[in-house]
TIVO-2410 file (N, C-alpha, C; in nm, 3 decimals):
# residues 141
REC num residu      c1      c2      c3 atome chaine
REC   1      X  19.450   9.378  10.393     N      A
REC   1      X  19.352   9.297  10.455    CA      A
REC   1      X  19.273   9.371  10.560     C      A
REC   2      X  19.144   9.299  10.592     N      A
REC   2      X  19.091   9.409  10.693    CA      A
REC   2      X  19.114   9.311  10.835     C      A
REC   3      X  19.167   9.388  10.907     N      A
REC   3      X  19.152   9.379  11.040    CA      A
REC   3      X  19.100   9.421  11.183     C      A
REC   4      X  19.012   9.300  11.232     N      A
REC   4      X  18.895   9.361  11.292    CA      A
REC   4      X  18.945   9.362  11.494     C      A
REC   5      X  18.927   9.546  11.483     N      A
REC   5      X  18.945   9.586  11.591    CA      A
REC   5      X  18.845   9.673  11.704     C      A
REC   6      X  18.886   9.712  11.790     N      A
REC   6      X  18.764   9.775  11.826    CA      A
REC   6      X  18.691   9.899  11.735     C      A
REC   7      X  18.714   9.941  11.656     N      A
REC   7      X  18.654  10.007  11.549    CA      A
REC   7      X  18.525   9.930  11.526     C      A
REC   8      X  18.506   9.805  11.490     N      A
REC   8      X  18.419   9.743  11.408    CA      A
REC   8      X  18.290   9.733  11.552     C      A
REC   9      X  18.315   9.778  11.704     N      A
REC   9      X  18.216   9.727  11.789    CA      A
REC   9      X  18.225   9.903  11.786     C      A
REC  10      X  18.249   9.950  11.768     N      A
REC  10      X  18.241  10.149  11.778    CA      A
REC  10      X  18.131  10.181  11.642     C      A
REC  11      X  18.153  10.089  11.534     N      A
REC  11      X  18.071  10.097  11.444    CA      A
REC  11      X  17.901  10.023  11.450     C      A
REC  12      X  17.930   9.914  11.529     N      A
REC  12      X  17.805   9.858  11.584    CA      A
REC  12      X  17.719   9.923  11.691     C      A
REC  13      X  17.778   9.960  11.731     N      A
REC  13      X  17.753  10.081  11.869    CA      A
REC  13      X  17.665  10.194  11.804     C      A
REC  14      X  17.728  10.246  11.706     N      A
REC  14      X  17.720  10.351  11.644    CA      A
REC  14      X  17.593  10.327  11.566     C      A
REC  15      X  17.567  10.267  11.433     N      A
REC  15      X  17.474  10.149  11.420    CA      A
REC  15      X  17.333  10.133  11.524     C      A
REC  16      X  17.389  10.088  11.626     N      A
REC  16      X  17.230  10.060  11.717    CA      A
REC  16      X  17.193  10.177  11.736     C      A
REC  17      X  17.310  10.294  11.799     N      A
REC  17      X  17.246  10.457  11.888    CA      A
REC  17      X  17.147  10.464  11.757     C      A
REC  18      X  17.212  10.451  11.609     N      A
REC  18      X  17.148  10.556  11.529    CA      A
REC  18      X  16.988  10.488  11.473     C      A
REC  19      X  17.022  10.399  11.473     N      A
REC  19      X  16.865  10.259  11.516    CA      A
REC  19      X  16.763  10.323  11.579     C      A
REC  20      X  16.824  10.324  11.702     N      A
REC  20      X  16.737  10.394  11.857    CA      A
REC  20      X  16.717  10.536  11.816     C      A
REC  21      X  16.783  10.623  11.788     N      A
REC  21      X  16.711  10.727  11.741    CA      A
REC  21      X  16.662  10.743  11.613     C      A
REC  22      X  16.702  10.668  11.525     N      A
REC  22      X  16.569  10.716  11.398    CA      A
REC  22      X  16.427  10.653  11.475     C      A
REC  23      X  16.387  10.518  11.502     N      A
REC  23      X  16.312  10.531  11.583    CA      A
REC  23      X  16.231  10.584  11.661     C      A
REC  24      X  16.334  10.669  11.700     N      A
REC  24      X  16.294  10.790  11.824    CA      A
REC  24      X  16.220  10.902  11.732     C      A
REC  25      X  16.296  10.940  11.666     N      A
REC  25      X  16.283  11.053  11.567    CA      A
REC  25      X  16.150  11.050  11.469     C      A
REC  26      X  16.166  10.927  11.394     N      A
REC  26      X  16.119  10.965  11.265    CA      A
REC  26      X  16.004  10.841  11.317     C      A
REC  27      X  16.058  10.685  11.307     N      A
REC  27      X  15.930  10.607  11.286    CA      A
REC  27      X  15.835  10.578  11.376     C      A
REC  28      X  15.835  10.637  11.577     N      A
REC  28      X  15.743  10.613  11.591    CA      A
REC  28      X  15.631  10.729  11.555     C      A
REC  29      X  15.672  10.816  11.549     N      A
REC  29      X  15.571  10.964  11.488    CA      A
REC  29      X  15.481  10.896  11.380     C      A
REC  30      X  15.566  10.854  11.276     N      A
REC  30      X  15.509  10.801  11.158    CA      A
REC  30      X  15.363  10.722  11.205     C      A
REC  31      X  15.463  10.599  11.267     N      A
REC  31      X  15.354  10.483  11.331    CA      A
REC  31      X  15.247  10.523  11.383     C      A
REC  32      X  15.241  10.626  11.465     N      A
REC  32      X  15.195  10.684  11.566    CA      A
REC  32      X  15.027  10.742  11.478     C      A
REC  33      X  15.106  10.828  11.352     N      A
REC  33      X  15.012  10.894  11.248    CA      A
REC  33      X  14.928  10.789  11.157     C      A
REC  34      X  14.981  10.653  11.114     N      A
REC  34      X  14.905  10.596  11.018    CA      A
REC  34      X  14.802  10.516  11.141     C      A
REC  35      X  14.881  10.476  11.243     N      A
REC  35      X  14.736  10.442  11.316    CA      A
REC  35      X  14.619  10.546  11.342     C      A
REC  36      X  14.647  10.643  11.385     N      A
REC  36      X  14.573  10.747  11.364    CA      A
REC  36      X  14.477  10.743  11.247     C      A
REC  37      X  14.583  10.753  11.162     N      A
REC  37      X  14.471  10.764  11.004    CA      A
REC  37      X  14.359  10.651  11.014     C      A
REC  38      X  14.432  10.509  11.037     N      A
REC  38      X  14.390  10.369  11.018    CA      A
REC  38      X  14.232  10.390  11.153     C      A
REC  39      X  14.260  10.435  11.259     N      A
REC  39      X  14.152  10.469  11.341    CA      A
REC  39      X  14.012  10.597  11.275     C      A
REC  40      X  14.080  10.664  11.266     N      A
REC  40      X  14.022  10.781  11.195    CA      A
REC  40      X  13.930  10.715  11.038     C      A
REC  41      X  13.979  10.671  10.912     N      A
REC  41      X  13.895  10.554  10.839    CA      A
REC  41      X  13.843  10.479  10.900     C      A
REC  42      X  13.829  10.406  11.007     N      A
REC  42      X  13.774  10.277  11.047    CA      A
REC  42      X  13.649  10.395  11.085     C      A
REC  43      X  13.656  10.488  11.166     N      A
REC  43      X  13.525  10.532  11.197    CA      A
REC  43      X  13.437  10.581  11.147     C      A
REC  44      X  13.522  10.665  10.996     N      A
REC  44      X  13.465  10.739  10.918    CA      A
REC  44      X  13.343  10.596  10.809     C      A
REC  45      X  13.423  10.467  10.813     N      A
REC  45      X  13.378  10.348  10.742    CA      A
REC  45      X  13.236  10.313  10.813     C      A
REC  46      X  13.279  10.339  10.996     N      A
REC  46      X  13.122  10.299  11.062    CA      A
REC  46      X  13.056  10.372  11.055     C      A
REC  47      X  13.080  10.507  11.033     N      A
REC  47      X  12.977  10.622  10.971    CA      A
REC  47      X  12.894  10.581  10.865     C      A
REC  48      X  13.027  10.577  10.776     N      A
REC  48      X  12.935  10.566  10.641    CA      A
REC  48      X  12.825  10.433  10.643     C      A
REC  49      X  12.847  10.345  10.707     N      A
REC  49      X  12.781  10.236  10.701    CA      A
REC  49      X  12.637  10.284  10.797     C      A
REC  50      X  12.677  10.312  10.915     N      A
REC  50      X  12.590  10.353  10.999    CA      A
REC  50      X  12.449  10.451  10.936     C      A
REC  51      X  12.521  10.568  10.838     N      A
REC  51      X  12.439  10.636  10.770    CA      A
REC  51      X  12.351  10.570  10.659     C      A
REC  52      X  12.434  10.507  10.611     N      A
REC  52      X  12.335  10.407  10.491    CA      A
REC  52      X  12.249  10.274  10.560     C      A
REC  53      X  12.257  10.239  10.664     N      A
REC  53      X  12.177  10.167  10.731    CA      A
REC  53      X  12.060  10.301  10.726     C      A
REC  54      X  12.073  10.387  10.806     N      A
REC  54      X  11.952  10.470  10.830    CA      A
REC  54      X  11.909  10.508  10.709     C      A
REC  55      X  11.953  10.565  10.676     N      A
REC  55      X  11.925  10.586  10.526    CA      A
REC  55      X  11.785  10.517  10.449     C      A
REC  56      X  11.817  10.387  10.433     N      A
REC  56      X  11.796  10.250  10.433    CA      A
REC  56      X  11.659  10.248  10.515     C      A
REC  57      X  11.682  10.265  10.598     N      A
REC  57      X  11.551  10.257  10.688    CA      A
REC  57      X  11.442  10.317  10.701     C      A
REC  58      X  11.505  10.517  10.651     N      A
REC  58      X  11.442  10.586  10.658    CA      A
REC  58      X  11.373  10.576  10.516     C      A
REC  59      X  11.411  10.522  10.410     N      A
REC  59      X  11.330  10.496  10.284    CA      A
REC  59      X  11.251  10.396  10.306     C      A
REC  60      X  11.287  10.317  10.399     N      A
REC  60      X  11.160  10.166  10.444    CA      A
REC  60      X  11.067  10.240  10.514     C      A
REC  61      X  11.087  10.334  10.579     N      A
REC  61      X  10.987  10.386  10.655    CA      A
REC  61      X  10.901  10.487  10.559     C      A
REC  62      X  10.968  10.533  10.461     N      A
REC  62      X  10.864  10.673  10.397    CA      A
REC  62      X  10.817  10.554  10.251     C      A
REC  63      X  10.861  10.439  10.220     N      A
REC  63      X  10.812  10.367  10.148    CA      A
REC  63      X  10.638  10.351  10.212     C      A
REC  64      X  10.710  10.286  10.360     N      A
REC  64      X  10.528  10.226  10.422    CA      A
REC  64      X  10.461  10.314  10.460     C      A
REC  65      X  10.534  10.483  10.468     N      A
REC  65      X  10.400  10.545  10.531    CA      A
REC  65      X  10.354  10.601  10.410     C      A
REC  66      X  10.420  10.596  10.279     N      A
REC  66      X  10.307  10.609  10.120    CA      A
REC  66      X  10.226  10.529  10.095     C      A
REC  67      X  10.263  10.388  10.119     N      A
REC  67      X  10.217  10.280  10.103    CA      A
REC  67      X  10.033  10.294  10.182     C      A
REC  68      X  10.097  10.333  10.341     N      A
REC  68      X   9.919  10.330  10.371    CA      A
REC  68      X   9.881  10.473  10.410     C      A
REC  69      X   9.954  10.621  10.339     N      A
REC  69      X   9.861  10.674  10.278    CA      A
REC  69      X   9.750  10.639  10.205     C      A
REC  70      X   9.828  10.567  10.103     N      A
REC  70      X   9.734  10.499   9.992    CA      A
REC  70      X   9.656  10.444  10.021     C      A
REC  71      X   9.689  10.349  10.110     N      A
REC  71      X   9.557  10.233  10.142    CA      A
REC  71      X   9.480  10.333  10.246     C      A
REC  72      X   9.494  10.396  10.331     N      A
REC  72      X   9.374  10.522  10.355    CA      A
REC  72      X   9.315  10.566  10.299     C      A
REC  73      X   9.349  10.667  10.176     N      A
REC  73      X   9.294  10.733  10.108    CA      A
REC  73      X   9.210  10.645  10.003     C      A
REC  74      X   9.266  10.547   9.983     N      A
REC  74      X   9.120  10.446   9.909    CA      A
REC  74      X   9.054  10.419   9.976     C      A
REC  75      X   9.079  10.366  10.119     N      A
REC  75      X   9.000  10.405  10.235    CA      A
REC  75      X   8.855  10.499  10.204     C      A
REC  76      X   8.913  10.578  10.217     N      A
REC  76      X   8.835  10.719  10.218    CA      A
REC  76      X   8.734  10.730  10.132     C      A
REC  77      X   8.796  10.709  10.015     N      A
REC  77      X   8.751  10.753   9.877    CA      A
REC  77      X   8.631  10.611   9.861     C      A
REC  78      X   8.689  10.470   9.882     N      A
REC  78      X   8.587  10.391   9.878    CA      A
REC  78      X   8.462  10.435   9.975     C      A
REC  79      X   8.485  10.498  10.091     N      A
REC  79      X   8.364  10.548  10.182    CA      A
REC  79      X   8.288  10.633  10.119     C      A
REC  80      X   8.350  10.749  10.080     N      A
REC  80      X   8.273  10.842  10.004    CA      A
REC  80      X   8.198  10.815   9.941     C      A
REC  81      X   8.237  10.690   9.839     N      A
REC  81      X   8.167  10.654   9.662    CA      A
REC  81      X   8.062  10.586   9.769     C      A
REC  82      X   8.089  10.504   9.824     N      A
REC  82      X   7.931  10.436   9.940    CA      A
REC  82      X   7.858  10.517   9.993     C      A
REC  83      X   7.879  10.625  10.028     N      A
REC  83      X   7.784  10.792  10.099    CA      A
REC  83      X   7.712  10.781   9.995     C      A
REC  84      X   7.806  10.861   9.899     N      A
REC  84      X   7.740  10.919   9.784    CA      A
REC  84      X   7.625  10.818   9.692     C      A
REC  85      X   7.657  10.647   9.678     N      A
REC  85      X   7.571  10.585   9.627    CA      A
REC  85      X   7.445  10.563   9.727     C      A
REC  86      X   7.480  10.606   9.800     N      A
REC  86      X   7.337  10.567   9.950    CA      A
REC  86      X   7.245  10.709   9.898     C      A
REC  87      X   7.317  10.811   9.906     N      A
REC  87      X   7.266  10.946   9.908    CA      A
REC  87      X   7.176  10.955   9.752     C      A
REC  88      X   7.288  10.912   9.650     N      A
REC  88      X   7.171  10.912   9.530    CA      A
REC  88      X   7.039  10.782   9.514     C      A
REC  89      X   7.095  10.723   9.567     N      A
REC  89      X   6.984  10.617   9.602    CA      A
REC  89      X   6.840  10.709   9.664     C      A
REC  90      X   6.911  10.737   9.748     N      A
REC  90      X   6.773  10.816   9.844    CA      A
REC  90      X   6.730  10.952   9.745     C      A
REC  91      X   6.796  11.035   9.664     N      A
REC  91      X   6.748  11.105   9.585    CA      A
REC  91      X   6.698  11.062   9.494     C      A
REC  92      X   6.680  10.918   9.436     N      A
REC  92      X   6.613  10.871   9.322    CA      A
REC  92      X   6.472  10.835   9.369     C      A
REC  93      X   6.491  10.767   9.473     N      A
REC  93      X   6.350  10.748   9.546    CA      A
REC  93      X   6.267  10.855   9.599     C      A
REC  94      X   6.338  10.959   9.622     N      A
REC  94      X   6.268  11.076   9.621    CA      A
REC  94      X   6.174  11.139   9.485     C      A
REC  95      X   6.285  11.127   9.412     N      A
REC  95      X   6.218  11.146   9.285    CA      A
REC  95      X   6.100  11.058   9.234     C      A
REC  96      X   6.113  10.975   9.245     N      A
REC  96      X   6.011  10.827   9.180    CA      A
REC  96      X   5.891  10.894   9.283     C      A
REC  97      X   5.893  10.894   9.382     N      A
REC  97      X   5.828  10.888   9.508    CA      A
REC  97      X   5.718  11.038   9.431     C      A
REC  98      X   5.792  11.138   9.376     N      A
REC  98      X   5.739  11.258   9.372    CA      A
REC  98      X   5.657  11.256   9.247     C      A
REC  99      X   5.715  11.176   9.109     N      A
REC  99      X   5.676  11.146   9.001    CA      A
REC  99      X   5.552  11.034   9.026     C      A
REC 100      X   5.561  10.976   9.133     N      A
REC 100      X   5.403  10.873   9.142    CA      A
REC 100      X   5.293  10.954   9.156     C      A
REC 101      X   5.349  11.073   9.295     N      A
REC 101      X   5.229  11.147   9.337    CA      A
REC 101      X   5.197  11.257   9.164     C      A
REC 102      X   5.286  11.326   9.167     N      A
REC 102      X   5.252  11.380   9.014    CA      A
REC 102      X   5.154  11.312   8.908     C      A
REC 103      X   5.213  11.177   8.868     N      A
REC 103      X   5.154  11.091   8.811    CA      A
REC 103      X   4.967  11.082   8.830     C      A
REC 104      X   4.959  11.033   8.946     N      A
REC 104      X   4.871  11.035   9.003    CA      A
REC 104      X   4.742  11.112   9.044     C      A
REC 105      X   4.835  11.240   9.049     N      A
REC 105      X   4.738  11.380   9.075    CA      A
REC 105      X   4.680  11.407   8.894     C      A
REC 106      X   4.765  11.348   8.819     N      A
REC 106      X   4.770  11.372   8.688    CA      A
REC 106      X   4.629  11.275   8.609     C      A
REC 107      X   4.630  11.187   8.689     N      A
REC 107      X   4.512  11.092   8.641    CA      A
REC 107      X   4.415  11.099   8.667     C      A
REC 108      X   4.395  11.165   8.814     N      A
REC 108      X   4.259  11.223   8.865    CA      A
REC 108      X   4.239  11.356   8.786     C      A
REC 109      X   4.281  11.438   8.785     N      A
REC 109      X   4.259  11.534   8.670    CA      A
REC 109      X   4.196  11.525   8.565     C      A
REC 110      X   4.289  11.424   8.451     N      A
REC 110      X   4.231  11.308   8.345    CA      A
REC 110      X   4.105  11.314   8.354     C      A
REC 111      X   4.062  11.172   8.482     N      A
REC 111      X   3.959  11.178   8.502    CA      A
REC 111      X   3.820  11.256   8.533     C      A
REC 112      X   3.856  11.357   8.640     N      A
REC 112      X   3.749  11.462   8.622    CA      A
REC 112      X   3.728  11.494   8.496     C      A
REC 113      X   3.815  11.544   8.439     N      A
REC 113      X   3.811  11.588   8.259    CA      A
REC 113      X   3.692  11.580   8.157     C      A
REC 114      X   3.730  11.404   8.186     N      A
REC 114      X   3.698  11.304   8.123    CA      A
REC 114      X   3.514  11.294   8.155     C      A
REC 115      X   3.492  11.306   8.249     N      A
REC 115      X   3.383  11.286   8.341    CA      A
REC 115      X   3.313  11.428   8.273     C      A
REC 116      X   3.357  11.545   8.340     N      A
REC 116      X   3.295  11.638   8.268    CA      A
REC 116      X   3.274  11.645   8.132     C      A
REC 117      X   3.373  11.588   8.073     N      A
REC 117      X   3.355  11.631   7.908    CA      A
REC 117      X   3.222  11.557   7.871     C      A
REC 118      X   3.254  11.402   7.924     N      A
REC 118      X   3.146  11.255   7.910    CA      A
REC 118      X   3.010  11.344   7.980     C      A
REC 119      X   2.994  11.455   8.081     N      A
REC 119      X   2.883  11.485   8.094    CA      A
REC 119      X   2.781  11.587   7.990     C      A
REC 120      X   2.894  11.654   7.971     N      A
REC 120      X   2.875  11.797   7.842    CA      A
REC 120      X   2.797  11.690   7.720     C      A
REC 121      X   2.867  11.580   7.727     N      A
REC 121      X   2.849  11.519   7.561    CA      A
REC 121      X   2.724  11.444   7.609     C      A
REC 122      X   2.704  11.409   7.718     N      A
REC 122      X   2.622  11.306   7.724    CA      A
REC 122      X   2.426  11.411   7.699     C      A
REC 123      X   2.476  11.563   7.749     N      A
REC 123      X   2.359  11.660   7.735    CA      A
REC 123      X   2.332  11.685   7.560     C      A
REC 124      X   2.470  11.699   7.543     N      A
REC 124      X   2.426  11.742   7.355    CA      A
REC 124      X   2.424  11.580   7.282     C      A
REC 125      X   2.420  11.452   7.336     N      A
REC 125      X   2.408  11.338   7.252    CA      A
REC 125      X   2.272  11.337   7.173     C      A
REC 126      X   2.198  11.420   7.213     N      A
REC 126      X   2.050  11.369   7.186    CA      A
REC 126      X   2.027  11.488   7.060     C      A
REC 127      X   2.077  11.581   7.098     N      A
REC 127      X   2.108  11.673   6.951    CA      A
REC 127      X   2.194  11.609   6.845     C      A
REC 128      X   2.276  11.557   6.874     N      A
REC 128      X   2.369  11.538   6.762    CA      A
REC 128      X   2.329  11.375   6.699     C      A
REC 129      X   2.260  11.331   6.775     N      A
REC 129      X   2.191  11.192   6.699    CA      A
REC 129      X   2.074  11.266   6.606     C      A
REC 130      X   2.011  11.320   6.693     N      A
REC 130      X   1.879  11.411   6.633    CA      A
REC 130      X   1.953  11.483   6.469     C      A
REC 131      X   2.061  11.551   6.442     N      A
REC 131      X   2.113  11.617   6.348    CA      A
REC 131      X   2.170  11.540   6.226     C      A
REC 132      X   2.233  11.362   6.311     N      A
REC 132      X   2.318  11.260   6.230    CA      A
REC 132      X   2.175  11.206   6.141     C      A
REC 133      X   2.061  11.193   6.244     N      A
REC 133      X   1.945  11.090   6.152    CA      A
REC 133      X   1.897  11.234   6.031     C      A
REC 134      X   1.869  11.341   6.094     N      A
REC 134      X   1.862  11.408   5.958    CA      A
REC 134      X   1.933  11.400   5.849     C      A
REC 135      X   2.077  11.392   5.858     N      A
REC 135      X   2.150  11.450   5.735    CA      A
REC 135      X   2.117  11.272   5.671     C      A
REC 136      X   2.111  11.185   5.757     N      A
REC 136      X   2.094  11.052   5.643    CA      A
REC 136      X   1.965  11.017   5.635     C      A
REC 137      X   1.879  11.041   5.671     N      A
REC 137      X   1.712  10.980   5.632    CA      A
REC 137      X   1.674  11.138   5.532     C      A
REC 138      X   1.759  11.254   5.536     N      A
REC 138      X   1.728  11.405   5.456    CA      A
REC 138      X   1.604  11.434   5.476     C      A
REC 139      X   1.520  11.380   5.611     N      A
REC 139      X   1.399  11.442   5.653    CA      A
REC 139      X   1.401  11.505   5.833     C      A
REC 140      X   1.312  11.569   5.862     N      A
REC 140      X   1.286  11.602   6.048    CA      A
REC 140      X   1.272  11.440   6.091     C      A
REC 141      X   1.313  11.443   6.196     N      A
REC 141      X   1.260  11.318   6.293    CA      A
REC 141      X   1.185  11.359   6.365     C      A
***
């Protein structure tokens, strides 16, 4: 049979010391390390989050400053095409403007021409009636 003597409180004794020092020894180190770790992830987690927020932001930001590149540069480009339609505007009217006077200088010309030739003809009309009644009456007038 077992009989319980002070052995069994030498064994409880024995029991707690070795309690108190694994404790000592082994699990608060342990403890000590996974909080560690558990601290160490938690920050590395606000990193990562922290970085993909910016991240995040910094693509919201290079999104809008393409965005009104763009709307500048049509900007721009719509200004230009308005220069440039003002500018050929004014070179067409230049042109027209130059083609009237041309025109113009062109008709007085004409006219003198016309005038001289109408004078030349108007000196030989009297010959050439004089030459038409011959060849059809086939006598002198």
């Amino acid at each position: 049979m077992i009989s319980v003597d002070y052995s069994v409180f030498l064994q409880i004794i024995n029991f707690l010391f070795l309690i108190w020092i694994l404790n000592a020894i082994v699990y608060k180190p342990i403890r000590k390390i996974l909080i560690q770790r558990k601290e160490k992830i938690s920050g590395l987690e606000l990193d990562i989050e922290k970085s993909s927020s910016d991240a995040k932001m910094k693509d919201d930001q290079f999104g809008a400053g393409i965005r009104e590149a763009r709307e500048k540069g049509l900007q721009e480009k719509q200004a230009l095409i308005h220069v440039a339609s003002e500018e050929e505007k004014a070179m067409i009217g230049e042109i027209n403007q130059k083609a009237q006077q041309d025109l113009a200088q062109i008709k007085e010309k004409v006219k003198k021409d016309v005038k001289s030739v109408r004078a030349a003809l108007q000196k030989e009309v009297g010959v050439y009636a004089e030459s038409i009644c011959q060849k059809i009456l086939g006598r002198a007038v």
